[in-house]
N, C-alpha and C positions, 0 to 999 in steps of 0.2 A: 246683444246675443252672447251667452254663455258657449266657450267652446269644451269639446271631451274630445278624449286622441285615448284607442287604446291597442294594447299590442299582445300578439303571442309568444308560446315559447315553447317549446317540448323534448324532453329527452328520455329515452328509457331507465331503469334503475333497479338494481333488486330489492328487494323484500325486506320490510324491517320486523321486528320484535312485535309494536304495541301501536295503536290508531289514535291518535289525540290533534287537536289544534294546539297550535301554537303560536301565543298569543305572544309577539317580541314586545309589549311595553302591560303589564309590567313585569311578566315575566319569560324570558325567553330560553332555549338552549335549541343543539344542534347535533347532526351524528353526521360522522362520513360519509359523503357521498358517491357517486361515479358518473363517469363521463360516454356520449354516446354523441350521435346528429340530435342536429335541429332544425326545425320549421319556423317559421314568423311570419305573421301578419299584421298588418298595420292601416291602420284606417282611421279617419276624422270622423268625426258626429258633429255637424252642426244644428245643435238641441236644444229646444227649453223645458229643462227636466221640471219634473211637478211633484207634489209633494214635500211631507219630511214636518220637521218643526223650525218654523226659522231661527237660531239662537247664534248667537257670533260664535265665531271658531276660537277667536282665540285664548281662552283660558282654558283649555282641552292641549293647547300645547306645553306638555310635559318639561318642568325646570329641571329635575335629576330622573333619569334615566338609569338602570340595571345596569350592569356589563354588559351583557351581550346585547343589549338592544343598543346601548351606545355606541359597541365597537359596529355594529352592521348602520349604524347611521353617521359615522365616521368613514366608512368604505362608501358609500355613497358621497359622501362630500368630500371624499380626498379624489375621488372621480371628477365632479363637478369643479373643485379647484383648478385641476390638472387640464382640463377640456379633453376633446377626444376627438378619434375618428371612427363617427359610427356609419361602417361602408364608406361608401366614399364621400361622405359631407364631415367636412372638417368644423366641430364643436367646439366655440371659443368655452371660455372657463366662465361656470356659472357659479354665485351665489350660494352660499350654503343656505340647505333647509333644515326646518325642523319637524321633530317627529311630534305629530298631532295623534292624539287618543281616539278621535271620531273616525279618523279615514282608518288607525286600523281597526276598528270595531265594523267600518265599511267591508273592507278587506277580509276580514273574518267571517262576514256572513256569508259573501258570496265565495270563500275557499268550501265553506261545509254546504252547500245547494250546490255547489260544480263538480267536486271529486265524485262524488258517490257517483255520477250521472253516469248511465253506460260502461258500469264497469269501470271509472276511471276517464274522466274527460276533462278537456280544459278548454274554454270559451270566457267571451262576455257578455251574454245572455241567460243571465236568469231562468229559474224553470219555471217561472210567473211571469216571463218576458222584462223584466227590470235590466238595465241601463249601470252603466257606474256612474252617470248620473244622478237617477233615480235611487240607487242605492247610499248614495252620498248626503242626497235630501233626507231619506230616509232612517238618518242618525243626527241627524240634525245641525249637518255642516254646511253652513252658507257661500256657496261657492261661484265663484267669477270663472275659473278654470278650471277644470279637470280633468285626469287620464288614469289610467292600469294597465300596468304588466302585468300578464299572467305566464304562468310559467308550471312544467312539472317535470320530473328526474332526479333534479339533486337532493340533495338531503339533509341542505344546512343553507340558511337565508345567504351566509357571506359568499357560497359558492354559487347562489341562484344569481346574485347580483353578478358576479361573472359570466353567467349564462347570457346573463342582460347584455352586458354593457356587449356583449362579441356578436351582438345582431343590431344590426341598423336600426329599427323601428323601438325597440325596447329602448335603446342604448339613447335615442333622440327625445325618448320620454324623463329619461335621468338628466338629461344635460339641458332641458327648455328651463331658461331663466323666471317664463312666465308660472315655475312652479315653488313655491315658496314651504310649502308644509308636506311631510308624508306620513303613509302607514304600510305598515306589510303585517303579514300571516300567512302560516302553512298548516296544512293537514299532511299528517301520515298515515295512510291509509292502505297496508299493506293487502297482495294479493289482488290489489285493481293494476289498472292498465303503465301506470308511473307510479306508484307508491307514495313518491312524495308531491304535492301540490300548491305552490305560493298564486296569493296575488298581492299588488303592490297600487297603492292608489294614492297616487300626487296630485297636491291643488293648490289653486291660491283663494283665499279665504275675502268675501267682499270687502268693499274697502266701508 
């Protein structure tokens, strides 16, 4: 049985400039962001996702990395070095990961099917009912394990991982050992409900 864990995250934010994805591999950047509340939610899927192309994951994980995609996959794993306490469950220190090109190509699809939705919305349900499962299959990542964070307010990946790690259910998704590969993307989507939009999709690749 294939496990998925995926979680929320929401903050208000103002208004930017110009609406684009942002794709952190191979190319990323970021603008200041602001600080408000947040929400989380957290939940397991025990799934057998279907679809996709089966092709192994691992030659899709990227040897040189950009700046910014490196330094926000370097904040992730100086998280996971460090362990943590996400709420009150104490996280021993995990394993670095790397950043795989399919889970953000994953990540990226469902940032642009989710922002636009109602004005600005953030979920893990597809507007065709897809899964980060199902969406993970459907780039052609062969997966054992997998989860997302999804997240909207800030306005730069390094401060969405912040956002993360300062909620339990996100924070327990960065620090699971069982996750060996990631990807992230954001939309900027000014005049919707949070302007800015990540999602974050960790896995571990069949053996």
């Amino acid at each position: 049985m294939r496990a998925a864990f995926v979680a929320i995250v929401a903050l208000a934010a103002a208004a930017v400039a110009s609406a684009q994805v942002t794709l952190l591999a191979p190319a990323g950047q970021g603008r200041a962001g602001s600080a408000g509340g947040a929400a989380a939610k957290n939940q397991r899927e025990g799934e057998r996702a279907k679809g996709g192309v089966a092709v192994d994951a691992g030659p899709a994980a990227a040897a040189e990395l950009p700046a910014a995609t490196q330094a926000l996959l370097d904040e992730i794993n100086r998280h996971r070095a460090a362990g943590a306490a996400c709420g009150s469950a104490h996280k021993d220190p995990a394993p670095p990961m790397r950043w795989n090109s399919l889970l953000e190509r994953a990540a990226a699809a469902h940032v642009r099917d989710m922002a636009p939705r109602n004005g600005g919305s953030i979920g893990h349900t597809g507007s065709n009912g897809s899964t980060v499962g199902t969406r993970t299959d459907a780039v052609g990542y062969r997966w054992s394990t997998v989860g997302e964070n999804v997240a909207a307010g800030r306005a730069t990946a390094l401060a969405t991982v912040a956002q993360w790690m300062a909620s339990p259910g996100h924070c327990s998704n960065i620090m699971n050992p069982a996750f060996t590969e990631v990807g992230v993307a954001g939309l900027h989507l000014p005049g919707t409900t949070y302007n800015h939009y990540w999602v974050m999709v960790l896995a571990r690749p069949m053996s």
